[in-house]
N, C-alpha and C positions, 0 to 999 in steps of 0.2 A: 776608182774614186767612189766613194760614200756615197747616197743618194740624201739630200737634208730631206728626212721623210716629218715635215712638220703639217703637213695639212689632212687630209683622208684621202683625198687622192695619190696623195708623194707616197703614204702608207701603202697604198695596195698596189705601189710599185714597188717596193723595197719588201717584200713576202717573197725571199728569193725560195729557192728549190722545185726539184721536180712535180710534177704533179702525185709521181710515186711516193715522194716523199713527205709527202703534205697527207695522204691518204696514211701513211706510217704513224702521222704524230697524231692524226683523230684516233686512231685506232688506240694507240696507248694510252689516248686522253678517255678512251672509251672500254678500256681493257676491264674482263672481271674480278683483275687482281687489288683495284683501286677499294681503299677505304669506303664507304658509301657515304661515312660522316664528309668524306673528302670530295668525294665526286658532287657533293651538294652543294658545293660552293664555286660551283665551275662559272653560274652565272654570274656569280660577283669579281670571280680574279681572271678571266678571261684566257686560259692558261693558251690554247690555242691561236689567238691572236697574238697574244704579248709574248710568247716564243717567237712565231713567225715572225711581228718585227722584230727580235735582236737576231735574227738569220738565222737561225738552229739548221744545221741538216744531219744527218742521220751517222754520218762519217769523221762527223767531226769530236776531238777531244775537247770534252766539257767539264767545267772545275763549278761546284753549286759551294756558294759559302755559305756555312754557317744551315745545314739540312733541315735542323729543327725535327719535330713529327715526321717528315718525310713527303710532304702536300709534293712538293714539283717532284719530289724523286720519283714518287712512283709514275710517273709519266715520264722523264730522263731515262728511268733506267732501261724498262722496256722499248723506249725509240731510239738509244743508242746500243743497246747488248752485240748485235752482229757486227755494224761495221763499223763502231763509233766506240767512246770512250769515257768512263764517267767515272770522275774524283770525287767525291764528297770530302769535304775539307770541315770536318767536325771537330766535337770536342774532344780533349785532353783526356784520355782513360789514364793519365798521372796526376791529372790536377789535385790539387790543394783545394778545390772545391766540390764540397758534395753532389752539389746539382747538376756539374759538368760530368761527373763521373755517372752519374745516373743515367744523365740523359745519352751518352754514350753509351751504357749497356741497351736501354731502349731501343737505339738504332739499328746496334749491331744485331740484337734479337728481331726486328723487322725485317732484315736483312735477311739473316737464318730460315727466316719462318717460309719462304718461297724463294729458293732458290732457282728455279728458273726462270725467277723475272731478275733477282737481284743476284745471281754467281758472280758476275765479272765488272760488280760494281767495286771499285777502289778505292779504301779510305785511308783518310791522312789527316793529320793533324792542325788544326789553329785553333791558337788562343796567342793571340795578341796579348803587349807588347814582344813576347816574348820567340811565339814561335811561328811565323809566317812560311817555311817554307813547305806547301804542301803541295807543290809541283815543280817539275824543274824548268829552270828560264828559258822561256822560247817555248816551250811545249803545248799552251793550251791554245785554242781556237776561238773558244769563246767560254766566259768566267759569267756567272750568271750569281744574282742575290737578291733577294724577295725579302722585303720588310726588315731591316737589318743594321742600315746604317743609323739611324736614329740609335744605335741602345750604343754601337762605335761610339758617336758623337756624345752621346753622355758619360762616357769614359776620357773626354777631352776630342780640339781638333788634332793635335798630334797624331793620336792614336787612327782615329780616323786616316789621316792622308799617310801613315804607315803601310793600313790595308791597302789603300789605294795605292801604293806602290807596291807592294809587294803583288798584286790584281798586273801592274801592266810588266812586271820583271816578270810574271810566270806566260804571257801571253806573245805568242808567235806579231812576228811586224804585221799589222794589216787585221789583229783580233782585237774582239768587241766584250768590254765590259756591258753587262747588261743589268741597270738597277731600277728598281722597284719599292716603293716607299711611302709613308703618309705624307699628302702634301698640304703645306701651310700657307694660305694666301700670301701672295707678296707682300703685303699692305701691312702684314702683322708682324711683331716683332717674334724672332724666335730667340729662345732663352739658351743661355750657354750649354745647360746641360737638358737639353731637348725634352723637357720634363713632360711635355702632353706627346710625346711621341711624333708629332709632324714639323717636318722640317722645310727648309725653302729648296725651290729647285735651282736657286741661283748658289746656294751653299755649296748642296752637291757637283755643280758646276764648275762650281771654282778651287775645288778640294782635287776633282776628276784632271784640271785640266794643270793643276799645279805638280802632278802625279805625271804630267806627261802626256796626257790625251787629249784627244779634240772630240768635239761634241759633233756625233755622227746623226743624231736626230732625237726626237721626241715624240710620244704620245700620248693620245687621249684616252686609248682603249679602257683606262683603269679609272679613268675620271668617274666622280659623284658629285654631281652638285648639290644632293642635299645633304651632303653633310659640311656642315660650318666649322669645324676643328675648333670649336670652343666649348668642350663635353666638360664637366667637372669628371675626373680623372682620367682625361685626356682621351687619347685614343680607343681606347681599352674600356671605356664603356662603350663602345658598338659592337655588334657582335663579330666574330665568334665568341670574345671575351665575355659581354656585358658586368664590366666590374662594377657598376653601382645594383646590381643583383636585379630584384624588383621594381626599383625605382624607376620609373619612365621606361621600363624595359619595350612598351610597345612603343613608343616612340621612338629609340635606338634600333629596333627592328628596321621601323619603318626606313629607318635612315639606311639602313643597311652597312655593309662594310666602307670603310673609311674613302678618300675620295685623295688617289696613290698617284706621285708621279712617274712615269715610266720613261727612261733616258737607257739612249744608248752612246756609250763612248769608242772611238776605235783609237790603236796601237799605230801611231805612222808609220809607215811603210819606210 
């Protein structure tokens, strides 16, 4: 049974794993292989708590959608190398879009470039609608995605509750979808095609569980209250982005990175 980890306290019961293993994920979160642009954003995306709650352990097979830069990989990959398993489910090295293809040579050269953090990391392909299957059904443990479903969502809901089924067909009975996200006050309306980048948590909710899963808990770890999700160009002017460039950039600072909702979903048993 799931523990409903909604409060602080339910949270630092549902941080399962050894104490070995807990010492395994600081250490990767802590490795000198980490970007340094990267490792300075630790205080804002929590990467060590909001692992432990979606259950990460060290043995288990891990599907990361959609890798981007590589921010979580490089923590993934050195906490699971020896006994564990890591898919990165990236872009299309065929696509019909340049950006896709790029940003796939980017990775796989990340990849190359330190091979003994990244050898036995595995990649497979997604680009939605088209080609979802980047692991096979039943196999993952736990399916993890960081900032992501907003850009689904402005490709339609369809598309959207596609991934999210193709997330619970690749996932063993009893695994945990783990999403991460901007979130959009309740109160405020979100627009069809998620144009400021934050979405509601009751969306993802309802997409998650039409897909087949039950809402195994929530968190706060990633909350910002100061930020209002009403930026002129949306998200993406707080940092790391700041798309309004100069303009109020110390105030976007001040706000810091966006204010994320963190859900975890599990696979019924």
């Amino acid at each position: 049974m799931m523990k409903k980890c909604f409060s602080a306290v339910a949270m630092a019961l549902c941080l399962i794993g050894s104490a070995q293993a807990d010492d395994a994920l600081k250490a990767a979160i802590a490795g000198a292989h980490r970007t340094p642009a990267f490792a300075a954003r630790d205080n804002a995306r929590h990467p060590y708590e909001t692992l432990s709650f979606f259950g990460i352990r060290p043995e288990q097979t891990v599907v990361e959608l959609v890798p981007g830069g590589g921010w979580y990989t490089e923590i993934l990959a050195p906490y699971l190398r020896d006994k564990g398993r890591l898919i990165l489910a990236a872009d299309d090295p065929e696509s019909d879009k340049a950006y896709a293809r790029r940003g796939i040579e980017r990775l796989k050269a990340k990849l190359d470039a330190q091979p003994a953090v990244y050898d036995k990391v595995q990649l497979a392909v997604f680009a939605p609608p088209a080609k979802l299957q980047y692991a096979a059904p039943g196999s993952a443990d736990l399916v993890l995605t960081f900032r992501n479903v907003h850009n689904w969502a402005a490709e339609g809901e369809a598309q959207t509750l596609a991934v999210f089924k193709s997330v619970f067909a690749s996932l063993k009975p009893g695994g945990v979808f783990g999403v991460v996200d901007h979130r959009l006050p309740a109160n405020r309306e979100q627009d069809a095609k998620v144009g400021s980048g934050y979405l509601h948590e009751a969306y993802v909710q309802r997409l998650a569980e039409s897909a087949g899963f039950k809402l195994a808990g929530k968190s706060e770890v990633n909350a910002n209250p100061r930020d209002s999700a009403d930026h002129q160009n949306g998200v993406w002017a707080l940092p790391p982005t700041y798309a309004n460039k100069d303009k109020d950039r110390a105030r976007y600072e001040a706000i810091g990175e966006s204010d994320r909702l963190t859900m975890k979903f599990v696979k019924p048993q």
